[in-house]
C-alpha positions as CSV (number, residue, x, y, z in Angstrom):
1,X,26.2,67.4,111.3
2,X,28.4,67.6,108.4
3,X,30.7,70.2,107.2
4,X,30.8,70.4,103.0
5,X,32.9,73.0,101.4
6,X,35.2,73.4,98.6
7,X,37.9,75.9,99.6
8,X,40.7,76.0,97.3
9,X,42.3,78.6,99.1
10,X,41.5,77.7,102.6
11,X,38.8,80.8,103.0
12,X,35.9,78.8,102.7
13,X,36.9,76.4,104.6
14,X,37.6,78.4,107.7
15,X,34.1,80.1,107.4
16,X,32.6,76.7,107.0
17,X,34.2,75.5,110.5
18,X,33.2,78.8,112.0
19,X,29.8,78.0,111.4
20,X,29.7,74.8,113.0
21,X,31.2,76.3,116.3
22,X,28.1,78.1,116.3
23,X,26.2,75.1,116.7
24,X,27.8,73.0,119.1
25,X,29.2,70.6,117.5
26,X,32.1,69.2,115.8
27,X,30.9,67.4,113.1
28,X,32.4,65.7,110.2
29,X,33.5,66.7,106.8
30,X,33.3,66.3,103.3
31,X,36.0,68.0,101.4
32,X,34.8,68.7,97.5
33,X,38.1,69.1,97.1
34,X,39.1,65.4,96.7
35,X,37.3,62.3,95.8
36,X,36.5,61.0,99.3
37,X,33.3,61.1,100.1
38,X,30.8,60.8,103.5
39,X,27.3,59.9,103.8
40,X,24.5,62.1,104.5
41,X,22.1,61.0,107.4
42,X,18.2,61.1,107.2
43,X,17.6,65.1,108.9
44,X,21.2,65.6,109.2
45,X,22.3,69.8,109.0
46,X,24.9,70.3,106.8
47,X,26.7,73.5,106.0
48,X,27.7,73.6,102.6
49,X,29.9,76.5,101.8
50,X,31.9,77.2,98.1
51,X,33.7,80.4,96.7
52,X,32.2,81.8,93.8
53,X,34.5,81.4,90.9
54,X,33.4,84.1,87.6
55,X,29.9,84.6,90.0
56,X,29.4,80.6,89.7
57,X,29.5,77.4,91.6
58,X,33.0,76.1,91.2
59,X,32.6,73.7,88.5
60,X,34.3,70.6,90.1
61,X,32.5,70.9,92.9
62,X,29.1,71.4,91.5
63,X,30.0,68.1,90.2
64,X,30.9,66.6,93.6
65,X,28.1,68.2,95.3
66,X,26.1,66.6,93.0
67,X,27.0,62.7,93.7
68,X,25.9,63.1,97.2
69,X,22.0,61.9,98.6
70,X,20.9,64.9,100.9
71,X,18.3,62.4,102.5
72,X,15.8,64.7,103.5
73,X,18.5,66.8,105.4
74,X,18.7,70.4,106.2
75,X,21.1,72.9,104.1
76,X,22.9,76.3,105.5
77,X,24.7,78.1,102.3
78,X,27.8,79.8,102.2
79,X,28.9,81.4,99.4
80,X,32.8,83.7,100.0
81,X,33.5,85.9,97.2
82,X,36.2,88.9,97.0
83,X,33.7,91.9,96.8
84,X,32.7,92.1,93.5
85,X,30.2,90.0,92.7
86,X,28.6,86.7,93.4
87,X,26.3,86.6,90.7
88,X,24.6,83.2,90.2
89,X,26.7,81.3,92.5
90,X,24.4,81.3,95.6
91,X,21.1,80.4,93.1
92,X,23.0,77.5,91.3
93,X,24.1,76.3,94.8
94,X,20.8,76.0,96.6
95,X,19.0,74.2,93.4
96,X,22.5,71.9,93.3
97,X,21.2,71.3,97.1
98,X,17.6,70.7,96.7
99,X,18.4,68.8,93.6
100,X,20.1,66.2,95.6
101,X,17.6,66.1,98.7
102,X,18.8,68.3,101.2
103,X,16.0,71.4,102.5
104,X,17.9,74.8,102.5
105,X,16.8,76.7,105.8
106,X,19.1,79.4,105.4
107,X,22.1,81.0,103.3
108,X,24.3,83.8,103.1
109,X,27.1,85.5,101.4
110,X,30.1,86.7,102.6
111,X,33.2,89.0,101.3
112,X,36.5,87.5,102.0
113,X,39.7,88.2,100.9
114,X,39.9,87.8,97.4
115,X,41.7,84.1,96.6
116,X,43.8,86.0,93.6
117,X,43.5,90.0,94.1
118,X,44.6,89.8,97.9
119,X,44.4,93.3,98.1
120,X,40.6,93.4,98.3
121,X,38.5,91.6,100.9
122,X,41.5,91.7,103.2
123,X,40.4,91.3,107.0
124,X,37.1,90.5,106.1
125,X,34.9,89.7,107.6
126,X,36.0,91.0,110.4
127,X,34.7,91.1,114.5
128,X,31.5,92.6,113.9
129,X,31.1,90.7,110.9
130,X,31.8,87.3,112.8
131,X,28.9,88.3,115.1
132,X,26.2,89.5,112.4
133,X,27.4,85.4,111.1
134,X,26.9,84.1,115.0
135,X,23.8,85.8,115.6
136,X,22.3,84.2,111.9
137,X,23.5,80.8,112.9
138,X,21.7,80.9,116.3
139,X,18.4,81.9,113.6
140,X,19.0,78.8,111.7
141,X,20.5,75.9,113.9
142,X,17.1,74.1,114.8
143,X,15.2,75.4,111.9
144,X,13.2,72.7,110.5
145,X,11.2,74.5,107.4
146,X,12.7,75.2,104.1
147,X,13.9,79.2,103.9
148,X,11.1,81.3,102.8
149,X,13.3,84.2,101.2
150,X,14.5,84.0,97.6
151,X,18.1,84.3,96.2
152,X,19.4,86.5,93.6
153,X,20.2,85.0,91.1
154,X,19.1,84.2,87.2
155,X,18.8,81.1,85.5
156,X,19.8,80.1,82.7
157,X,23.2,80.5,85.1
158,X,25.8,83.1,83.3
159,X,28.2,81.5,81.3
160,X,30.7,79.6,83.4
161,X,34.1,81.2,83.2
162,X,37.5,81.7,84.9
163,X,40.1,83.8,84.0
164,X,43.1,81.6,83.7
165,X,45.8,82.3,86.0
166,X,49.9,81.9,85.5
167,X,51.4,80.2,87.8
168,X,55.4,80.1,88.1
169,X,57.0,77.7,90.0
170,X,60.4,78.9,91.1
171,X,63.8,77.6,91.6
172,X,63.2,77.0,95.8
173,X,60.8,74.0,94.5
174,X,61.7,71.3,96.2
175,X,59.5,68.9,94.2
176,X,57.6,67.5,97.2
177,X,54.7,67.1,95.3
178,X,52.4,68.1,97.7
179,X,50.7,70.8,95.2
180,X,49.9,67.6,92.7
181,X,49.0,65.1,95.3
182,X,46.2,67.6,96.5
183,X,45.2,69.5,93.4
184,X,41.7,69.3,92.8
185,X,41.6,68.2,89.6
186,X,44.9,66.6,89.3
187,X,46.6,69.6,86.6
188,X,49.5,68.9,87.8
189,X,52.3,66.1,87.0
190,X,53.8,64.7,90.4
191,X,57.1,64.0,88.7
192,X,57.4,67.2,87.4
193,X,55.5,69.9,89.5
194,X,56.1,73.2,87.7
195,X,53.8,71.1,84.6
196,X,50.5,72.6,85.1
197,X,47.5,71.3,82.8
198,X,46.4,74.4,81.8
199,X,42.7,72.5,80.0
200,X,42.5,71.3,83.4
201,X,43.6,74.2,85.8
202,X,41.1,75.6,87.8
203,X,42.9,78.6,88.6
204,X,41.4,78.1,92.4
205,X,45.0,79.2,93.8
206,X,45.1,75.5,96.1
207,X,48.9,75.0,94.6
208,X,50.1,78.3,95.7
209,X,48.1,78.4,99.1
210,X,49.8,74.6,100.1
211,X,53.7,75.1,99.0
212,X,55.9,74.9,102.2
213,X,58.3,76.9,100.5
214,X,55.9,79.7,98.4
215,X,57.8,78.6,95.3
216,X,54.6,78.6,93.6
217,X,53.6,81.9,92.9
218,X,51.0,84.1,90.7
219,X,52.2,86.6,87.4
220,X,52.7,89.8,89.2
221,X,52.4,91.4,86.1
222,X,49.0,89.5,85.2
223,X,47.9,90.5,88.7
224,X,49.2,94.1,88.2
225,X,46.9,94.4,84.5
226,X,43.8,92.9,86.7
227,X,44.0,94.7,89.0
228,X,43.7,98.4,86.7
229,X,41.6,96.7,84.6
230,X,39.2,95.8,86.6
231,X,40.0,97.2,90.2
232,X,37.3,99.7,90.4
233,X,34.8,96.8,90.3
234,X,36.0,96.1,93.8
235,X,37.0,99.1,95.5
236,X,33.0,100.1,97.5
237,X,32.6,97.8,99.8
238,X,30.2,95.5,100.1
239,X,27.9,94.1,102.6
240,X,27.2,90.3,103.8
241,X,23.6,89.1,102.8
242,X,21.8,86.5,104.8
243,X,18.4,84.8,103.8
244,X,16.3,82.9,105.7
């Protein structure tokens, strides 16, 4: 079994290792966060979980998602967003999947605390929410067939598109360089760590999740306009979806 997320942030990540208690086993892991790749087996189960960034795949790991040979194996999809909208992300992902080989038997979506706008998503998903995810797991572990349900979702994809974040590094930096060593696309110089690339920057939040000392840290006041802006976008909440 293998374990395939990009998780910036560390959400998706912990929702990616959830599922794979569910089945038993530990399993190993391929992190589309970095450059390090495993191999797929022949009729291996992999869950495959991203964020959706703008109600897309994140673009870098589309990319790495793409390298991989799924060698006939079998696919469950997790897609975290921040309840507003997922979009395209969970369409884009399953053809990513079965454009590599790999049979999708199942797939969900489910809110999490928003990555930027912490104040949505927070505690989610929660107890009951954990169970609804257990009980789909048990659905899915030995399925063999390829999911029968469709996926929202359009293609042509929407445009891809972030909106770019400001980070500030403050004065407590100690210049350990852990946020450039494990940046995902390397935007950030390791001599000099408040340098961010901002062509480059993904805006996934991985630098400010990993500082030991929270000296990097968002615009409050960029936060503060997104949040009247588009706030009300966010405010109903929503429910997990689960396809089979």
């Amino acid at each position: 079994m293998k374990k395939i997320y990009f998780s910036a942030a560390g959400t998706t990540r912990r929702l990616v290792e959830f599922l794979a208690e569910q089945t038993g086993e530990t399993g190993d892991t391929i992190d589309l966060g970095t450059e390090a790749y495993g191999e797929l087996l022949p009729g291996e189960l992999c869950l495959i979980g991203v964020p959706s960034f703008g109600g897309r795949v994140p673009s870098i790991a589309a990319e790495r998602l793409g390298r991989l040979k799924g060698n006939g194996g079998r696919a469950v999809l997790a897609v975290t967003y921040g309840n507003r909208a997922y979009e395209d992300t969970l369409l884009e992902l399953k053809d990513i999947c079965e454009d590599i080989g790999l049979t999708v038997i199942g797939a969900m979506c489910v809110v999490c605390e928003h990555s930027i706008l912490h104040v949505f998503g927070q505690g989610r998903p929660d107890e009951t929410e954990r169970r609804q995810i257990a009980a789909f797991m048990e659905a899915v572990k030995d399925k063999r067939t390829a999911m029968h349900a469709g996926v929202p979702g359009s293609r042509p994809y929407k445009p891809y598109g972030v909106i770019p974040m400001k980070i500030q590094t403050e004065e407590t930096c100690t210049g350990c360089g852990l946020c450039a060593q494990t940046c995902p696309v390397h935007a950030i110089d390791s001599k000099r760590p408040s340098v961010i690339d901002a062509d480059r920057c993904l805006s996934c939040m991985h630098c400010v999740s990993v500082c030991p000392v929270r000296a990097k840290k968002t615009d409050e006041a960029q936060i503060s306009m997104m949040i009247e802006k588009k706030g009300h976008l966010f405010i109903e909440p929503k429910k997990n979806e689960f396809y089979l």
